[in-house]
C-alpha positions in Angstrom: -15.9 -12.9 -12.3 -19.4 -12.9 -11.4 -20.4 -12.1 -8.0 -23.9 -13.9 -8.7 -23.8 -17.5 -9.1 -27.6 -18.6 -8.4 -25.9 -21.7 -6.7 -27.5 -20.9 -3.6 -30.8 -20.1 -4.9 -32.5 -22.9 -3.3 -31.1 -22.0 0.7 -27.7 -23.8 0.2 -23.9 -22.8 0.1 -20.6 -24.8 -0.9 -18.1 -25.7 2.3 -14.3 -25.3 0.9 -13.7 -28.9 -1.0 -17.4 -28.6 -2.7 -19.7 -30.0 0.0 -23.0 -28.2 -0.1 -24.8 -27.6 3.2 -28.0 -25.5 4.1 -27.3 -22.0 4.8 -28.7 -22.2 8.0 -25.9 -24.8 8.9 -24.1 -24.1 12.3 -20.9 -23.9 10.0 -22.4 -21.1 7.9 -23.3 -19.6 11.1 -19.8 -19.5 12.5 -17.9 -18.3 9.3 -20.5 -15.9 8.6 -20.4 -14.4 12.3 -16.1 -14.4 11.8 -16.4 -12.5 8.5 -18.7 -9.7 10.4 -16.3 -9.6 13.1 -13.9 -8.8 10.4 -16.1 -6.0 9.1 -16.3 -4.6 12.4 -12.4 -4.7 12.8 -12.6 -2.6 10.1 -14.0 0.0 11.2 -12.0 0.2 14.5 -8.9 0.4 11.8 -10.3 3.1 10.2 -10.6 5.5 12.9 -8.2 7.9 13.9 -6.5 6.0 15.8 -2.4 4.8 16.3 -0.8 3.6 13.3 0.6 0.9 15.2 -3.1 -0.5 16.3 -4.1 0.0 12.8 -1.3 -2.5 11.4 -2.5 -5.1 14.0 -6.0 -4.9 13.2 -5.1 -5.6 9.7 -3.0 -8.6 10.5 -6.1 -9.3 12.3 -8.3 -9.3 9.6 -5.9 -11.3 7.4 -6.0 -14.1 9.7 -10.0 -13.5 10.3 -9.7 -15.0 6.6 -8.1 -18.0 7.8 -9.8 -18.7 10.3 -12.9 -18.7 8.3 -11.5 -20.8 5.8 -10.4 -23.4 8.5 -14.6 -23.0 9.6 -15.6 -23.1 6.1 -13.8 -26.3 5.0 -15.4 -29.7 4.9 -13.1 -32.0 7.6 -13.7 -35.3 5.7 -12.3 -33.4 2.5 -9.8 -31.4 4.4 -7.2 -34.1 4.5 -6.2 -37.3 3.1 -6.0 -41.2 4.6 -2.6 -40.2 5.3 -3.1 -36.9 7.3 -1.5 -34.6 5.2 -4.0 -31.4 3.9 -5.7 -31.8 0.8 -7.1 -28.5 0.5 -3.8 -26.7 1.5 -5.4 -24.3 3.7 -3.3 -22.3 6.2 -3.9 -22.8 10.1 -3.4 -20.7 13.0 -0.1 -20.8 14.8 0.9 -20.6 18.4 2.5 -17.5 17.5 -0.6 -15.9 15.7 -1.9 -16.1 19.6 1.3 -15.0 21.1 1.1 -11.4 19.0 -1.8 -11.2 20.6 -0.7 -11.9 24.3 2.4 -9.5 23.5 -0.3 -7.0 22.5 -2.0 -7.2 25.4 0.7 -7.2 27.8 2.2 -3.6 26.3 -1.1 -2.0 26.5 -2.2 -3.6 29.8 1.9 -2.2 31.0 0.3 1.3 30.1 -3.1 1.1 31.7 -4.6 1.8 35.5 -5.0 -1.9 37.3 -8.7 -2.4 36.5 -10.7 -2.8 39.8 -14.5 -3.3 38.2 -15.9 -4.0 35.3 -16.4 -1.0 32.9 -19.4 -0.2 30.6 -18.9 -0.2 27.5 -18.9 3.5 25.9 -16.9 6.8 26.4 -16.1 7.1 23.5 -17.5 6.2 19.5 -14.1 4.6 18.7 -14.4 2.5 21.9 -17.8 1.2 21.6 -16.7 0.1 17.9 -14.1 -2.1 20.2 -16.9 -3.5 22.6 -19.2 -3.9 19.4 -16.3 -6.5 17.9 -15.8 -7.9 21.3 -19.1 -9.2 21.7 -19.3 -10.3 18.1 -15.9 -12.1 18.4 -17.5 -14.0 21.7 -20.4 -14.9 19.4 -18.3 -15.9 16.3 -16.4 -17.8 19.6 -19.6 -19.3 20.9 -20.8 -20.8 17.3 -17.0 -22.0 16.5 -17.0 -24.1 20.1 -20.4 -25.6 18.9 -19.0 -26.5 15.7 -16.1 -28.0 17.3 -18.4 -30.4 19.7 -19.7 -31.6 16.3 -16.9 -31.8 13.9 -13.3 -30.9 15.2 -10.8 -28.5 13.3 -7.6 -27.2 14.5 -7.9 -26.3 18.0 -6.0 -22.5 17.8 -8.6 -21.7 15.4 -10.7 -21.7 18.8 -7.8 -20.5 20.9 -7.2 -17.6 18.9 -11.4 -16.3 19.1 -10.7 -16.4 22.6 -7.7 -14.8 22.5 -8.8 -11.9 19.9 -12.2 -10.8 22.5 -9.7 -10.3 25.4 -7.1 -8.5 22.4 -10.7 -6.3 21.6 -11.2 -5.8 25.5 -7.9 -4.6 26.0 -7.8 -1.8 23.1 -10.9 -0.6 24.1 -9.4 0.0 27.6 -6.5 1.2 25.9 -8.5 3.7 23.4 -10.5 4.9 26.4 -6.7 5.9 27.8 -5.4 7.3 24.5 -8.3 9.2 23.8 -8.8 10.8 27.1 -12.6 9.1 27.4 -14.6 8.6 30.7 -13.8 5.0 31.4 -16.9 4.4 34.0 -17.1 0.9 36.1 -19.8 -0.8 36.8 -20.7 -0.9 40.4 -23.7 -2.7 40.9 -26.2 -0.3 42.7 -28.0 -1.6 45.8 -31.7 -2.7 45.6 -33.7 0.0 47.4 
């Protein structure tokens, strides 16, 4: 396989189901910002970290691929008159977002009550978390713009959401693992 087509050659991409759309399109945007989230989950999965974080981030990045196919797929050739799928992609579940919640709430069980906001930092391995935080709020941003235009499945949305307060969380609970200054943010008074 080729990984050089020189369909695009002329500033447009194929959606999933063959539509072609500039690559400036807000659906490029919003697929493309997912699959650098994913990149950056990456690299929080390769640190030394816990195994068991590890194996979620990679279940994470499995589903980052569905949720960019579900952003990458043309809706009027995503399913037929009759409302079943034509393109047979998979969706996000309700329980794709309740690992996530379950995640959270173990760590959270294990963590001081947060009283402040905390800047992001301490520790390399945390800031890689706060990196694909903010990116997942982006990718989160672009998908809820998309929506306004041309709804998908709606836990495609609720699991963004869901996966920056999942990247907040570790972070917190990296910081705590890995014995790093947590510092909050307490805004200083003007002078």
């Amino acid at each position: 396989m080729k990984i050089y087509t020189k369909t695009g050659d002329k500033g447009t991409t194929a959606l999933f189901g063959g539509t072609r759309v500039p690559k400036h399109h807000i659906r490029i945007d919003s697929y493309g910002t997912v699959d650098e989230l994913n990149s950056h989950i990456g690299l929080i999965r390769d640190q030394d970290i816990n195994k068991h974080y590890q194996h979620v981030l990679m279940d994470i990045q499995d589903l980052l691929f569905t949720v960019g196919a579900v952003l990458a797929t043309d809706p009027e050739k995503a399913t037929l008159k009759n409302g079943k799928d034509r393109l047979n992609i998979n969706r996000i579940s309700e329980d794709n977002i309740a690992v996530l919640e379950r995640e959270m709430d173990t760590m959270n069980d294990a963590l001081p009550p947060m009283t402040h906001f905390v800047l992001p930092g301490g520790h390399q391995t945390v800031s890689f978390c706060h990196i694909a935080r903010c990116v997942c709020r982006r990718a989160e941003r672009l998908a809820s713009a998309l929506y306004e235009i041309e709804p998908f499945d709606e836990n495609t949305l609720k699991y963004l959401n869901r996966l920056s307060d999942y990247l907040f969380v570790l972070a917190r609970k990296l910081s705590n693992d890995l014995q790093a200054n947590e510092i909050k943010w307490v805004p200083k008074k003007n002078s």
